[in-house]
N, CA, C and O atoms as CSV, one atom per row, in Angstrom:
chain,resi,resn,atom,element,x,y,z
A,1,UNK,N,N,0.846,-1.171,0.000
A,1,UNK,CA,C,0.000,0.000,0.000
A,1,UNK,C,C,0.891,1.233,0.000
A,1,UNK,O,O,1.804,1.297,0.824
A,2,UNK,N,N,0.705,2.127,-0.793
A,2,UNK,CA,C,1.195,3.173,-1.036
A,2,UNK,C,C,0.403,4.772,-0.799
A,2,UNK,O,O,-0.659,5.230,-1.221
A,3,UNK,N,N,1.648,5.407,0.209
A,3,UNK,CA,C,1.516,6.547,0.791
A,3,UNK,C,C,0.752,7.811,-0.615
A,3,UNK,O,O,1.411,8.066,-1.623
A,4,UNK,N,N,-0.393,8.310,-0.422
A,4,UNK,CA,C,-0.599,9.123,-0.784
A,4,UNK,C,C,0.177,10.250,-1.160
A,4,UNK,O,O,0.873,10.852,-0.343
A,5,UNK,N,N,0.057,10.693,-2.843
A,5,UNK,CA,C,1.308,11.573,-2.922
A,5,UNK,C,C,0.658,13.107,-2.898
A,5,UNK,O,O,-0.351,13.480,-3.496
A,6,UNK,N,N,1.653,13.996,-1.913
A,6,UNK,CA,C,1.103,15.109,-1.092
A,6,UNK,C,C,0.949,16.479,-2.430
A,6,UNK,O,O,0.186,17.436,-2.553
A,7,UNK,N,N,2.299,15.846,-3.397
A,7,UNK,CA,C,2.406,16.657,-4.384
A,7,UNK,C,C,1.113,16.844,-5.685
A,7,UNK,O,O,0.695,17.896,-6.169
A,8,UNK,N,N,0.710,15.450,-5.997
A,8,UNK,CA,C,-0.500,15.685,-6.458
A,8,UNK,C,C,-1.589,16.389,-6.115
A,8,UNK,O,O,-2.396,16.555,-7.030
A,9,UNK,N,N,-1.955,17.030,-4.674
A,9,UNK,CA,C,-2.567,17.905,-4.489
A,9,UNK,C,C,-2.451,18.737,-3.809
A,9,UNK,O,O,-2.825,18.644,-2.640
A,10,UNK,N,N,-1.915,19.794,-4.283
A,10,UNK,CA,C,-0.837,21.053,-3.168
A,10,UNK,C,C,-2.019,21.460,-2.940
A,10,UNK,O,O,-2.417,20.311,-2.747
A,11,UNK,N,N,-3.109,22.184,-2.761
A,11,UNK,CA,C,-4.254,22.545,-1.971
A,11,UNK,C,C,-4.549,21.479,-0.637
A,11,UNK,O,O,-4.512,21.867,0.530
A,12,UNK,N,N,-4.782,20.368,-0.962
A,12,UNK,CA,C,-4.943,19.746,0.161
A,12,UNK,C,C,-4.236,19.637,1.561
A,12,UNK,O,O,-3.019,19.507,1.427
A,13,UNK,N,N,-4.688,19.656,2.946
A,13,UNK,CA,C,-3.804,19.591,3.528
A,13,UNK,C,C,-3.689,18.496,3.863
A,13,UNK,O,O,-4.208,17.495,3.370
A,14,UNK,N,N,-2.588,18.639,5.247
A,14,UNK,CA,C,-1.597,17.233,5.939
A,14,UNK,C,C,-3.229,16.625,6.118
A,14,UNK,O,O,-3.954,16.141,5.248
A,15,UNK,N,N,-3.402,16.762,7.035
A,15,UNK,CA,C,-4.732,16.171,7.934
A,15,UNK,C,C,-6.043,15.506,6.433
A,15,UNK,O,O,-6.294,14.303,6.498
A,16,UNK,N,N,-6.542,16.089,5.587
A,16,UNK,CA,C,-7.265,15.780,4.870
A,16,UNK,C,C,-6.793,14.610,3.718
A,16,UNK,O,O,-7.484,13.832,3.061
A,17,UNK,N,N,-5.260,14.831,3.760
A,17,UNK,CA,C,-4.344,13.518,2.767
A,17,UNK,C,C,-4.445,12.556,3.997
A,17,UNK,O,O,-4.809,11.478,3.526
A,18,UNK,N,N,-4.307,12.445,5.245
A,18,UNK,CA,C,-4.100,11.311,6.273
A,18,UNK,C,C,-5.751,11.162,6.533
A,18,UNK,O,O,-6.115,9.994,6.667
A,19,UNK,N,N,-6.613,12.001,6.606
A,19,UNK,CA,C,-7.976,11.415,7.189
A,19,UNK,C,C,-9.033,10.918,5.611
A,19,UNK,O,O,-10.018,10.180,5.650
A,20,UNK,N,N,-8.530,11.489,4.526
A,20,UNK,CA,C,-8.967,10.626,3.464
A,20,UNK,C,C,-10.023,11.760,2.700
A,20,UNK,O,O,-9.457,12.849,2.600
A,21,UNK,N,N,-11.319,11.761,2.179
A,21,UNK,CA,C,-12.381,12.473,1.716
A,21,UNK,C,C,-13.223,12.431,2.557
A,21,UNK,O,O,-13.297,11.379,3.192
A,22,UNK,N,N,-14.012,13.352,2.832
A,22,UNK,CA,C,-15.042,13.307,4.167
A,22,UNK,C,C,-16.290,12.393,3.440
A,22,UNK,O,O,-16.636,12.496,2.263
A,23,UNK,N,N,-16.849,11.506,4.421
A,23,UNK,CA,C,-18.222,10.915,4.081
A,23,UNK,C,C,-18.933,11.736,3.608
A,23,UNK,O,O,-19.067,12.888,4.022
A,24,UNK,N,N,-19.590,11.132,2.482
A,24,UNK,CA,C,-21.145,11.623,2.261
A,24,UNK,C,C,-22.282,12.122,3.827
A,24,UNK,O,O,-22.756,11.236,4.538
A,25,UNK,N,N,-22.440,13.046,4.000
A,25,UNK,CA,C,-23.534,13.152,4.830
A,25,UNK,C,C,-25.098,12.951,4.765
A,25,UNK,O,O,-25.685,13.350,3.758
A,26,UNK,N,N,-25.802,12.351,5.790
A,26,UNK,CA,C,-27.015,12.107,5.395
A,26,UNK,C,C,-28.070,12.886,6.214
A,26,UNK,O,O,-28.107,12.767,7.438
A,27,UNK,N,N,-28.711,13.485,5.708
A,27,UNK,CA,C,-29.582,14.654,6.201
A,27,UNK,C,C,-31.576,13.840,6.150
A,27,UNK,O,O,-32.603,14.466,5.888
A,28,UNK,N,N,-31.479,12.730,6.412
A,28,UNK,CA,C,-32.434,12.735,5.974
A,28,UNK,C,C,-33.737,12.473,7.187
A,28,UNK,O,O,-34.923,12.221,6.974
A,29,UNK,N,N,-32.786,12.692,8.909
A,29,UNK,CA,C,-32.878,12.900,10.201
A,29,UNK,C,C,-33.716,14.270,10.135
A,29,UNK,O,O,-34.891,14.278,10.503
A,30,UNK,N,N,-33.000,15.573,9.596
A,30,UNK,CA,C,-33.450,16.516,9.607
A,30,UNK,C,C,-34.485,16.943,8.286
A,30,UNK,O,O,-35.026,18.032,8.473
A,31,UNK,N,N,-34.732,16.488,7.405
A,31,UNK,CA,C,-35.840,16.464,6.129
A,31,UNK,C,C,-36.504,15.696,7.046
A,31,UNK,O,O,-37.473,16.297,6.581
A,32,UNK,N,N,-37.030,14.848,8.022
A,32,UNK,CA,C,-38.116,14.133,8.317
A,32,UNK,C,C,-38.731,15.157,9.258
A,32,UNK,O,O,-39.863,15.598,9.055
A,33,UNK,N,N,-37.851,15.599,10.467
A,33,UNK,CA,C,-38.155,17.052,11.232
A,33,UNK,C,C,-38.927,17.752,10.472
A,33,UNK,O,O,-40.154,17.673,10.542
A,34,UNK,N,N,-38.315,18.504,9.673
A,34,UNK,CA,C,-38.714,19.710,9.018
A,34,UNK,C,C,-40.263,19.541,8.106
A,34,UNK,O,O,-40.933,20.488,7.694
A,35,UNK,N,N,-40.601,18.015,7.934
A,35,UNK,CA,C,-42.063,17.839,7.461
A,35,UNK,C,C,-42.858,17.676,8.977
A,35,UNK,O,O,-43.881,18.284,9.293
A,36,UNK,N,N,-42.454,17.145,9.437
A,36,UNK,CA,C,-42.941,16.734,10.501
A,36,UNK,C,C,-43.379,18.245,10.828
A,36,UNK,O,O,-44.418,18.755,10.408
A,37,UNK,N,N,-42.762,18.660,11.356
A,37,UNK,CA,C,-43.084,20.373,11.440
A,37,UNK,C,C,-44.024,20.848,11.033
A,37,UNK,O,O,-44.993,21.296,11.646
A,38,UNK,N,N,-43.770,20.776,9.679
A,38,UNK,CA,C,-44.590,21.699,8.800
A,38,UNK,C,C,-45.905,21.176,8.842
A,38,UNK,O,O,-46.770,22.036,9.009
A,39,UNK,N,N,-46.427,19.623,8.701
A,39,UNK,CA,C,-47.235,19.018,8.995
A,39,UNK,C,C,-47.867,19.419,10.113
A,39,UNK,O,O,-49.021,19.782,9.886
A,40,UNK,N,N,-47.484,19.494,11.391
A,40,UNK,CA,C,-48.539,19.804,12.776
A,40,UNK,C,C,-48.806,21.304,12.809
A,40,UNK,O,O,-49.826,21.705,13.369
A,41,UNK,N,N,-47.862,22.249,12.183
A,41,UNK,CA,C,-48.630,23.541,12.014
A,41,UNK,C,C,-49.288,23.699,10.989
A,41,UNK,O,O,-50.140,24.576,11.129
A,42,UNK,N,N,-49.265,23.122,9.780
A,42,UNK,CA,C,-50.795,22.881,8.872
A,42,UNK,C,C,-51.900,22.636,9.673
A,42,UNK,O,O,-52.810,23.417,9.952
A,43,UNK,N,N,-51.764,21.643,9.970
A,43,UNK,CA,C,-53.444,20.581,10.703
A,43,UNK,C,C,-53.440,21.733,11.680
A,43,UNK,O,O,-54.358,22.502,11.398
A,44,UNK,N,N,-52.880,22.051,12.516
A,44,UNK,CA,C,-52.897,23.492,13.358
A,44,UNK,C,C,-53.754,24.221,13.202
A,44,UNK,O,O,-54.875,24.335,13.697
A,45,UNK,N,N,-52.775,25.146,11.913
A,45,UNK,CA,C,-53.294,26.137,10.756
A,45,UNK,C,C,-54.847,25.798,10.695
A,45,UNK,O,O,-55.599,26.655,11.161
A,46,UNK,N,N,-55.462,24.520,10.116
A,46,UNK,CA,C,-56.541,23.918,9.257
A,46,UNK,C,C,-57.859,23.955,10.371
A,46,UNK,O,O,-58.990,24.403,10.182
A,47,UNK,N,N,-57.296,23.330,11.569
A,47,UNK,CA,C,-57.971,23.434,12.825
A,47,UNK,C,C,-58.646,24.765,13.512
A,47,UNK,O,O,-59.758,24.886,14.024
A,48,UNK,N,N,-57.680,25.638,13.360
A,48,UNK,CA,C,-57.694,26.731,13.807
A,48,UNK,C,C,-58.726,27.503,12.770
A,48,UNK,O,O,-59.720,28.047,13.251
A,49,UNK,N,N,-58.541,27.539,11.673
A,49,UNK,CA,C,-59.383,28.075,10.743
A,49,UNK,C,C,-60.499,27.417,10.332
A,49,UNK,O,O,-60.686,27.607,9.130
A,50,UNK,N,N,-61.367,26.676,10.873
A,50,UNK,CA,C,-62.199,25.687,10.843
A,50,UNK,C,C,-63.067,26.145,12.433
A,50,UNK,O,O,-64.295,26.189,12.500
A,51,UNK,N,N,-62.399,26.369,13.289
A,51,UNK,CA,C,-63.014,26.631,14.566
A,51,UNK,C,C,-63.284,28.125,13.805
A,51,UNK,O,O,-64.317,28.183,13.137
A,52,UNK,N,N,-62.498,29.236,13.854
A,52,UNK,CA,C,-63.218,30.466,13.614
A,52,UNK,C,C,-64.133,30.514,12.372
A,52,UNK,O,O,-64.925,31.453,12.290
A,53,UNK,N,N,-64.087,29.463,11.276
A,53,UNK,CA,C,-65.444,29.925,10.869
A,53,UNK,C,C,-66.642,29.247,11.014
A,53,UNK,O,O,-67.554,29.128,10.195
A,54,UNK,N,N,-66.564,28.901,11.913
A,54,UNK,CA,C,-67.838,28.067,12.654
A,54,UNK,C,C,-67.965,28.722,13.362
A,54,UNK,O,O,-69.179,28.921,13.408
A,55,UNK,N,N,-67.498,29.285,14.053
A,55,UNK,CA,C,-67.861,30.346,15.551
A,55,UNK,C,C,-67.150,29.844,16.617
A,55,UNK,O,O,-66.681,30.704,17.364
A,56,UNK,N,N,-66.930,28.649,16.909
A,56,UNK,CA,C,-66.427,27.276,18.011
A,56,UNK,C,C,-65.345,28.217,18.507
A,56,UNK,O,O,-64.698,29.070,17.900
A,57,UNK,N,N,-65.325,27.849,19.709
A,57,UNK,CA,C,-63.878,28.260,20.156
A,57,UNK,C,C,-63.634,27.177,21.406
A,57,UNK,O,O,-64.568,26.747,22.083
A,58,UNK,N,N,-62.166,26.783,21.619
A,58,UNK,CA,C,-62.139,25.950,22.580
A,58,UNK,C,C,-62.410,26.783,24.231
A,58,UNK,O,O,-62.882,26.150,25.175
A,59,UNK,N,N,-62.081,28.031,24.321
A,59,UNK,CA,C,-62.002,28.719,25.246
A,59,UNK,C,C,-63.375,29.351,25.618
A,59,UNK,O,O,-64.038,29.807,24.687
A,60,UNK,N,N,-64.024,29.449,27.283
A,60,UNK,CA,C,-64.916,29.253,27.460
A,60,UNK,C,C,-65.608,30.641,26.954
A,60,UNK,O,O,-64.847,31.405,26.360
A,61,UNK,N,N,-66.923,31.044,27.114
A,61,UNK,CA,C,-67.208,32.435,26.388
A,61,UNK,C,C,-67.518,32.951,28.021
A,61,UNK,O,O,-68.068,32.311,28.917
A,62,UNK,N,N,-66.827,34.665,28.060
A,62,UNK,CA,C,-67.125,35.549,28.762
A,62,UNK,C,C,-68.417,36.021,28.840
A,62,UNK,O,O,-68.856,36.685,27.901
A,63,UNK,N,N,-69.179,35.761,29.924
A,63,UNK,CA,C,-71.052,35.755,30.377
A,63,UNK,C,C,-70.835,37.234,30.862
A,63,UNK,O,O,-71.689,37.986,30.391
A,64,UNK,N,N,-69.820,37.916,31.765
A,64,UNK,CA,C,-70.179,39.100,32.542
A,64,UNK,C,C,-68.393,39.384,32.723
A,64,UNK,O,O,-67.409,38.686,32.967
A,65,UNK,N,N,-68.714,41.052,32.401
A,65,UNK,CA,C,-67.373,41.330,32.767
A,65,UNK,C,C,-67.181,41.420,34.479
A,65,UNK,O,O,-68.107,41.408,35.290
A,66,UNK,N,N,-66.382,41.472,34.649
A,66,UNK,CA,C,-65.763,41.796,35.956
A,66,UNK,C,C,-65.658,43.156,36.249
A,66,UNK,O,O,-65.239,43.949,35.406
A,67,UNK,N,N,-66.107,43.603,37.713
A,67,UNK,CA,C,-65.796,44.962,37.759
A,67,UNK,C,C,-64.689,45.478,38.401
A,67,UNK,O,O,-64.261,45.310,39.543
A,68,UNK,N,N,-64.289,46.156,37.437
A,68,UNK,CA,C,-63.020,46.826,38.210
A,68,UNK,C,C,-62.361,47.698,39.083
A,68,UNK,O,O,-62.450,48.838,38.626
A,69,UNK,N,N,-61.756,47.672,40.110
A,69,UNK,CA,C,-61.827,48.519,41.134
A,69,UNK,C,C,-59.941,49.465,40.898
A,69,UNK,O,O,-58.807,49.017,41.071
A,70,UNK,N,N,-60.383,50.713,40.499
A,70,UNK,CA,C,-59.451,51.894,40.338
A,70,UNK,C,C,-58.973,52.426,41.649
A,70,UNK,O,O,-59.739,52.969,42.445
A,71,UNK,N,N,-57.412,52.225,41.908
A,71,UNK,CA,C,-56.912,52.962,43.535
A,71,UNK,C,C,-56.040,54.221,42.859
A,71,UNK,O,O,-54.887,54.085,42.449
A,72,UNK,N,N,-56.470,54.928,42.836
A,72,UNK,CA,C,-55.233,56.454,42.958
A,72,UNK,C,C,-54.478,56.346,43.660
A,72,UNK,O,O,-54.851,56.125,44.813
A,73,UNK,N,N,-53.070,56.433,43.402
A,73,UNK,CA,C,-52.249,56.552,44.497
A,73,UNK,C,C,-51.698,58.305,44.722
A,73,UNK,O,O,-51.430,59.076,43.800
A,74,UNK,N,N,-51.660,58.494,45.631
A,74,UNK,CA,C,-51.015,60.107,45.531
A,74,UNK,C,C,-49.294,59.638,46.064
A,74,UNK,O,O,-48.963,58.922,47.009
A,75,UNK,N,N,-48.555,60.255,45.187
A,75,UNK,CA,C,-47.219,60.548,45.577
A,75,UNK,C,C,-46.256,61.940,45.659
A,75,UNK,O,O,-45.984,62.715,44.742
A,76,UNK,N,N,-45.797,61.988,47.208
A,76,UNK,CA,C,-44.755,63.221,47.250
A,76,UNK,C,C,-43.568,62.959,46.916
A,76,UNK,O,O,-42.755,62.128,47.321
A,77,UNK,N,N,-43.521,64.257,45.630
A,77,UNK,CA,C,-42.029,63.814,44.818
A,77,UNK,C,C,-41.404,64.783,45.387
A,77,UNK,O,O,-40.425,65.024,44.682
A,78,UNK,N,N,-41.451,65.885,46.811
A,78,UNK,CA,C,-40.757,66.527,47.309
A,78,UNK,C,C,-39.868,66.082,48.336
A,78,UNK,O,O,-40.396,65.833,49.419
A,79,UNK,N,N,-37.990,65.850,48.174
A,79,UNK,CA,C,-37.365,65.327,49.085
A,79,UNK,C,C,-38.026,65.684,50.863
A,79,UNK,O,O,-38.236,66.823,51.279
A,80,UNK,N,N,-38.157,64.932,51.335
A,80,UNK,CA,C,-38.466,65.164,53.381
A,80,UNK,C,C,-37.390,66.167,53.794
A,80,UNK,O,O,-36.222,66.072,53.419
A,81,UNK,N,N,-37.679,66.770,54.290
A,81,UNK,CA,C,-36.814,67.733,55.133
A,81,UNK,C,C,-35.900,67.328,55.996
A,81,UNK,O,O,-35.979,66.404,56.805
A,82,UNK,N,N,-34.777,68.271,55.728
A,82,UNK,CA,C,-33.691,67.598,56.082
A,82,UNK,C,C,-33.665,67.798,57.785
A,82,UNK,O,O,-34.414,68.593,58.353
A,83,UNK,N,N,-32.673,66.940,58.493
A,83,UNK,CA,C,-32.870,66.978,60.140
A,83,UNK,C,C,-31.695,68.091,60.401
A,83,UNK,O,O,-30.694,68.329,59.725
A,84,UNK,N,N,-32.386,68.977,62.199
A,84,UNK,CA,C,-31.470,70.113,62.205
A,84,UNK,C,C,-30.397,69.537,62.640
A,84,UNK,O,O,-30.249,68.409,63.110
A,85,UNK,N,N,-29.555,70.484,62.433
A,85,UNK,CA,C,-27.890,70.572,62.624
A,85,UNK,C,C,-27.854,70.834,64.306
A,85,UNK,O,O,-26.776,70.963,64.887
């Protein structure tokens, strides 16, 4: 077996002549994700737009507002007087 010759490819380096051509990579982990994805925010999407034009909503409907109770606060933005000397 014979040493790879370094001169045949002066671009290449040390490390890439000793570790060889990198594998093919396979992406096909992340293409299954990325439908997968896209898939549950469709049916989502489809769901969602299917309830509003029906009227449906999963969330219960507001019968009576609540009444609200307003507190004023008063604040003195004048420093306290200073203590005598």
């Amino acid at each position: 077996m014979s040493s790879p010759d370094p001169t045949a490819r002066p671009d290449a380096s040390i490390a890439s002549i000793i570790l060889g051509p990198p594998p093919a990579r396979r992406r096909h982990g992340l293409v299954w994700a990325m439908v997968a994805t896209a898939s549950l925010h469709g049916i989502a999407g489809v769901v969602a737009w299917q309830a509003w034009r029906k009227g449906e909503s999963l969330a219960p409907r507001v019968t009576q507002k609540k009444q609200t109770l307003q507190i004023d606060h008063v604040v003195d933005l004048k420093p306290p007087p200073l203590p005598p000397e």
